[in-house]
TIVEX-456964 format. One record per residue (C-alpha): residue number from 1; residue in one letter; chain; x negated, y negated, z negated. Coordinates in nm, 4 decimals. Layout:
<drendos>
<drendo num="NUM" residuo="a" cadena="A" x="X" y="Y" z="Z"/>
...
</drendos>
This chain:
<drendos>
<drendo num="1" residuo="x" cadena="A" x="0.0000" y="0.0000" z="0.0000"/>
<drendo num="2" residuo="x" cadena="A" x="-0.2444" y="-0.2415" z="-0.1305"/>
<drendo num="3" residuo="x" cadena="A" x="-0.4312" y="-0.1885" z="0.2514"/>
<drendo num="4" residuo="x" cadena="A" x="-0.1330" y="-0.2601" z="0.4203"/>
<drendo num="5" residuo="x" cadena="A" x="-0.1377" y="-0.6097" z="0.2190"/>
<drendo num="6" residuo="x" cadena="A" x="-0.4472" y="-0.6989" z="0.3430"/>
<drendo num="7" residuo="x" cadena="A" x="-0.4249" y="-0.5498" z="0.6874"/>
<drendo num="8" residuo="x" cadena="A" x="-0.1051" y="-0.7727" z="0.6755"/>
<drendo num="9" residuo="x" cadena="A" x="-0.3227" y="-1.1128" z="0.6210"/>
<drendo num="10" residuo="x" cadena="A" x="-0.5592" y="-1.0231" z="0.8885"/>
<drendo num="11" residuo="x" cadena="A" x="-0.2793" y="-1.0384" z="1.1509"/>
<drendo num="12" residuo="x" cadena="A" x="-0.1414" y="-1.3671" z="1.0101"/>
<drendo num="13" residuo="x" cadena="A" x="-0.5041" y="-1.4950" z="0.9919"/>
<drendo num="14" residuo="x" cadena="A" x="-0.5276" y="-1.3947" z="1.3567"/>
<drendo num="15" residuo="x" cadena="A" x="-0.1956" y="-1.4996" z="1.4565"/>
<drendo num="16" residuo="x" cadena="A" x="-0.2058" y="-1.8722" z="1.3248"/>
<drendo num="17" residuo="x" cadena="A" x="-0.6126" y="-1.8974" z="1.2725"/>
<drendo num="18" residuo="x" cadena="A" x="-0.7031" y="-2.1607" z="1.0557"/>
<drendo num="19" residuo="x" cadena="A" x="-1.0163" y="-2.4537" z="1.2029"/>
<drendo num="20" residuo="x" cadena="A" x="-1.0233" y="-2.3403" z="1.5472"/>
<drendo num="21" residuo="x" cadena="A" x="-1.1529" y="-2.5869" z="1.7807"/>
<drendo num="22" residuo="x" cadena="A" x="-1.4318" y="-2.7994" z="1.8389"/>
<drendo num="23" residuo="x" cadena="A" x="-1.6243" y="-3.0478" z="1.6889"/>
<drendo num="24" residuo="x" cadena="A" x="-1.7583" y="-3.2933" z="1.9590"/>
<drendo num="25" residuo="x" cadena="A" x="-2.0169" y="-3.4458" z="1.6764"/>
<drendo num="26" residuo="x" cadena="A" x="-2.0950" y="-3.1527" z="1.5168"/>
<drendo num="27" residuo="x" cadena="A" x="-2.4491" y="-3.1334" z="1.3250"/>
<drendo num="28" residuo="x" cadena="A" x="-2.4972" y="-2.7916" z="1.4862"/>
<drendo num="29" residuo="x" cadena="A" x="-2.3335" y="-2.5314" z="1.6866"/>
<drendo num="30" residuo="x" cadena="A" x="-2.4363" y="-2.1527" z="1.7708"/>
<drendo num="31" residuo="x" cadena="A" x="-2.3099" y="-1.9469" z="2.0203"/>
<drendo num="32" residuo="x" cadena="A" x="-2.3037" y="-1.5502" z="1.9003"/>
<drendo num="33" residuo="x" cadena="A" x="-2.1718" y="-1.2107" z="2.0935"/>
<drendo num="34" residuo="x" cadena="A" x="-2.0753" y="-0.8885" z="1.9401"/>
<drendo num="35" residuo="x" cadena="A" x="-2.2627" y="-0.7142" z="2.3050"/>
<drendo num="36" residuo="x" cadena="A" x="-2.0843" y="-0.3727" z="2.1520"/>
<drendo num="37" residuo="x" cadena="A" x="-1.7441" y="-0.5294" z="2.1974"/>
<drendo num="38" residuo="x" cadena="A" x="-1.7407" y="-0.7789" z="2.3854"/>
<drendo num="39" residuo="x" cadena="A" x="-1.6271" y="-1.0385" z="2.1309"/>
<drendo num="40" residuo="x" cadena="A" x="-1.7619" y="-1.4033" z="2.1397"/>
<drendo num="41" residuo="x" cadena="A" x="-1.7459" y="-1.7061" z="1.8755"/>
<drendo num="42" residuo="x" cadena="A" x="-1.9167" y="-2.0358" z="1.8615"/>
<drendo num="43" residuo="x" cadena="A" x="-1.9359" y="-2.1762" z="1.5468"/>
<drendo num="44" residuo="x" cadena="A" x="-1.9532" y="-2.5967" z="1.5009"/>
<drendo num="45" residuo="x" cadena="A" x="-2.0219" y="-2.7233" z="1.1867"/>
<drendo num="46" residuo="x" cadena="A" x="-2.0656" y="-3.0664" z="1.0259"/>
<drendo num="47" residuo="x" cadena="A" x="-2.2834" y="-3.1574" z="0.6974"/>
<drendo num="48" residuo="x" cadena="A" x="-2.2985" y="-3.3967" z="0.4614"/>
<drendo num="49" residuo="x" cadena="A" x="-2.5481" y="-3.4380" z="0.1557"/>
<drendo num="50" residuo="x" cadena="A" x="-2.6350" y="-3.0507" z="0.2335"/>
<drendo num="51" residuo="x" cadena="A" x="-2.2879" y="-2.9529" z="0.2394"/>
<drendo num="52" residuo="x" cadena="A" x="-2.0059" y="-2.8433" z="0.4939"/>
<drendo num="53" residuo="x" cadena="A" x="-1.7877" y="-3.1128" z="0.5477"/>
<drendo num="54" residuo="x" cadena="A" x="-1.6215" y="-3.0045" z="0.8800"/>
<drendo num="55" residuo="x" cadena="A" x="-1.6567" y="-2.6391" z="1.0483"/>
<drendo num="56" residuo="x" cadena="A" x="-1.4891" y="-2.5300" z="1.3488"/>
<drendo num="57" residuo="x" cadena="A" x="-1.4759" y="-2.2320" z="1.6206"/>
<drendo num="58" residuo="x" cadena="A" x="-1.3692" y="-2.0762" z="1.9257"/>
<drendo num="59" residuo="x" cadena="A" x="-1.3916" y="-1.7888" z="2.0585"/>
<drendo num="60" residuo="x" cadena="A" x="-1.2582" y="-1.4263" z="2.2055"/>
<drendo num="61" residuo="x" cadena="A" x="-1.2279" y="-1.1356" z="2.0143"/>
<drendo num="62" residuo="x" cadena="A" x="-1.0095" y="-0.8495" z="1.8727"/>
<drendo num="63" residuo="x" cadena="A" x="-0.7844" y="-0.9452" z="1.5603"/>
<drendo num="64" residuo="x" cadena="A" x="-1.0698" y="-0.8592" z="1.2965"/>
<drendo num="65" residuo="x" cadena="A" x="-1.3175" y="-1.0789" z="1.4247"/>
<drendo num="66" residuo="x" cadena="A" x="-1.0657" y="-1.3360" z="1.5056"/>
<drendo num="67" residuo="x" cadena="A" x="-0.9265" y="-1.3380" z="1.1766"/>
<drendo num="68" residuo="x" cadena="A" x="-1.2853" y="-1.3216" z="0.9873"/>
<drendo num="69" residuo="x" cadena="A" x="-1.3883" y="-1.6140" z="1.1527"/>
<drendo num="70" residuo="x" cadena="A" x="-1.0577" y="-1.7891" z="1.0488"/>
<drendo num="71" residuo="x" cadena="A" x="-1.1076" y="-1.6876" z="0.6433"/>
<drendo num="72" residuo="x" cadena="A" x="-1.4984" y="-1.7440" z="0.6452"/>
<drendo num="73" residuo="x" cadena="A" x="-1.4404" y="-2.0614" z="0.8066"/>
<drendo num="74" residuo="x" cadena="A" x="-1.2224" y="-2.1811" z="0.5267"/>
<drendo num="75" residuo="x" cadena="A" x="-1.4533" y="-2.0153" z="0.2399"/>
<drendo num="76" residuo="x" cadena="A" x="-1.7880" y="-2.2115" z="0.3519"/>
<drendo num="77" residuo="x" cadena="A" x="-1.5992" y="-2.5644" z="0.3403"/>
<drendo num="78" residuo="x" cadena="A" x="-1.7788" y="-2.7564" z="0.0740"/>
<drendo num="79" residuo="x" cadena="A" x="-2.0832" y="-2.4835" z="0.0433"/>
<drendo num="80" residuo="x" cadena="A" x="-2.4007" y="-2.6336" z="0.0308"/>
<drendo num="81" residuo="x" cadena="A" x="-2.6339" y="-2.5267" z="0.2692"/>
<drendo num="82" residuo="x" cadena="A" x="-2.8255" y="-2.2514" z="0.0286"/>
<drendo num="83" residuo="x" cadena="A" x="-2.5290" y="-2.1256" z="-0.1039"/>
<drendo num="84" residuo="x" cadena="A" x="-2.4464" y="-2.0207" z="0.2927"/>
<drendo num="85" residuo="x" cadena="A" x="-2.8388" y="-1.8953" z="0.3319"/>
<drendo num="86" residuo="x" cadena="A" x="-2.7736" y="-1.6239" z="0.0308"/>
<drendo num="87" residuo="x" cadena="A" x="-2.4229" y="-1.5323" z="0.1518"/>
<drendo num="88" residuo="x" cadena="A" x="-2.3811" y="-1.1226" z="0.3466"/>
<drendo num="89" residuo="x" cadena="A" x="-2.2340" y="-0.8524" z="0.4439"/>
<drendo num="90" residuo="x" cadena="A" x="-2.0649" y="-0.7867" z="0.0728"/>
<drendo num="91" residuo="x" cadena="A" x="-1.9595" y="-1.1935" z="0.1210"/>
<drendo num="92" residuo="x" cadena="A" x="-1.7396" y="-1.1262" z="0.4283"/>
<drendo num="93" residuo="x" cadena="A" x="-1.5931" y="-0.8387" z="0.2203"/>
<drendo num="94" residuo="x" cadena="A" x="-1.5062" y="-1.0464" z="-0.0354"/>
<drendo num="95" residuo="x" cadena="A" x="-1.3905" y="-1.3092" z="0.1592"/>
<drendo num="96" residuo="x" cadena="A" x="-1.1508" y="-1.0439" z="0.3952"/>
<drendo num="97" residuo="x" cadena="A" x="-1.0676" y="-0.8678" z="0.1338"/>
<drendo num="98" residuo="x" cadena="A" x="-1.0979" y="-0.5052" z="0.3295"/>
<drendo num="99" residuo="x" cadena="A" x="-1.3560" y="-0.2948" z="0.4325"/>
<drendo num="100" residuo="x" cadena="A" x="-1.3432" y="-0.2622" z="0.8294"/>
<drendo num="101" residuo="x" cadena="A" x="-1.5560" y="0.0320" z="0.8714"/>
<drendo num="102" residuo="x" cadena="A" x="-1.8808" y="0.0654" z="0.9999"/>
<drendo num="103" residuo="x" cadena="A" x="-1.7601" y="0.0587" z="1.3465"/>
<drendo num="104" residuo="x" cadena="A" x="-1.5781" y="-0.2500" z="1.3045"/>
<drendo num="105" residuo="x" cadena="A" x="-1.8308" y="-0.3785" z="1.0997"/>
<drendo num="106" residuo="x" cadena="A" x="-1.9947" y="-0.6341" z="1.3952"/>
<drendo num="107" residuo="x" cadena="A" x="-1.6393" y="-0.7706" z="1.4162"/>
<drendo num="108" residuo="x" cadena="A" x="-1.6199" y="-0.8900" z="1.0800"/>
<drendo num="109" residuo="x" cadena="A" x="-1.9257" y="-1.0297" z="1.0353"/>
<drendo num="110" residuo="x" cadena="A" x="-1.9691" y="-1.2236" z="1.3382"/>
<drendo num="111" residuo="x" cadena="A" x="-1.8888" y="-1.5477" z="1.2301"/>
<drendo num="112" residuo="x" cadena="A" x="-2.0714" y="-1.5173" z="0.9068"/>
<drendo num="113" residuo="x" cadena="A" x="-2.3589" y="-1.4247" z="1.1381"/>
<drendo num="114" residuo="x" cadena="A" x="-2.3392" y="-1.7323" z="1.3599"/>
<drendo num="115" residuo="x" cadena="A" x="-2.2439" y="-1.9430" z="1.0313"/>
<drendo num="116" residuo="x" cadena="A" x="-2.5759" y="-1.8569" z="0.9227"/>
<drendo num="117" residuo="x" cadena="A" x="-2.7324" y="-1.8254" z="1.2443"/>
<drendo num="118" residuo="x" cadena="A" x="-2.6280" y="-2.1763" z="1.2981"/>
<drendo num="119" residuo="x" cadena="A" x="-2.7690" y="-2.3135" z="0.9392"/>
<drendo num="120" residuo="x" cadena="A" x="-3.0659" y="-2.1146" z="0.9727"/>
<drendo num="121" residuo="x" cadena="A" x="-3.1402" y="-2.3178" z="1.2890"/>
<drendo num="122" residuo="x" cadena="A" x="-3.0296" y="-2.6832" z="1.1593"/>
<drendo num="123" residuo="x" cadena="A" x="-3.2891" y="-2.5911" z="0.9203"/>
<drendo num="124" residuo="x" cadena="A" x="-3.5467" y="-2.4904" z="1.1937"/>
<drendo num="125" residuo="x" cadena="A" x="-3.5897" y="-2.1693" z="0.9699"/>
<drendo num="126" residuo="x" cadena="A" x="-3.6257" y="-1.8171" z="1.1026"/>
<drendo num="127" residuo="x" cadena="A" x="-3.2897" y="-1.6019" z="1.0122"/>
<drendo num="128" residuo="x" cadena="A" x="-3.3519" y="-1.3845" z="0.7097"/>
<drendo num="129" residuo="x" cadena="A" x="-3.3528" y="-1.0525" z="0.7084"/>
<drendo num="130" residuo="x" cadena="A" x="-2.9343" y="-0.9995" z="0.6106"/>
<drendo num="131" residuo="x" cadena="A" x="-2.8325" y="-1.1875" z="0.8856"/>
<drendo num="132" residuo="x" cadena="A" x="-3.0463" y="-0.9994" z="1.1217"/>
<drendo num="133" residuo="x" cadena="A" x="-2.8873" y="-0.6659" z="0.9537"/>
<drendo num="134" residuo="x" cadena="A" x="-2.5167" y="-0.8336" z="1.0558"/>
</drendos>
């Protein structure tokens, strides 16, 4: 039951997604692909004093990636820009509230990856080593 709940908010995430768009002064954007799927997202985000004040996407995808994208969006709003540099895999859990499976497991976490992706490169840092594992 409790699955069904969740599996529930994915569809409404993916449905009605939450800060899709663009952001045509954006401090950074990042263009990522899930090559397995075929799923793309680019992410736009806007700081201020080290923090998200705007984020944005668009993209293609199936419902989980879709719908990940929509949720992590709306999580990182206000993070600082180390708080987004330590989030993961077990973050995007969190944030989706299911487990996809490791086959669906790309899906989820694209958007954290090009979130990250995206800061790691405003930062002119190399990614670490859990957003390579993404």
């Amino acid at each position: 039951m409790a699955l069904d709940i969740y599996a529930e908010r994915l569809i409404q995430y993916y449905e009605n997604p939450h800060n899709k768009g663009k952001i045509s002064d954006a401090s950074v954007h990042l263009h990522e692909e899930n090559i397995s799927c075929g799923d793309t997202l680019t992410i736009y985000l806007k700081f201020k004093d080290n923090k998200v004040e705007e984020v944005k996407f668009e993209g293609d995808g199936c419902a989980i990636s879709m719908a990940s994208a929509s949720m992590v969006t709306d999580f990182i709003k206000g993070k600082s820009l180390a708080e987004i540099e330590k989030m993961n895999v077990g973050t995007v859990m969190e944030v989706i509230g299911i487990d996809p499976g490791p086959a669906r497991l790309h899906c989820a976490t694209l958007s954290m990856r090009a979130i990250k992706g995206a800061v790691f490169a405003y930062e002119h840092k190399p990614l670490d080593s859990s957003t390579k594992e993404m």
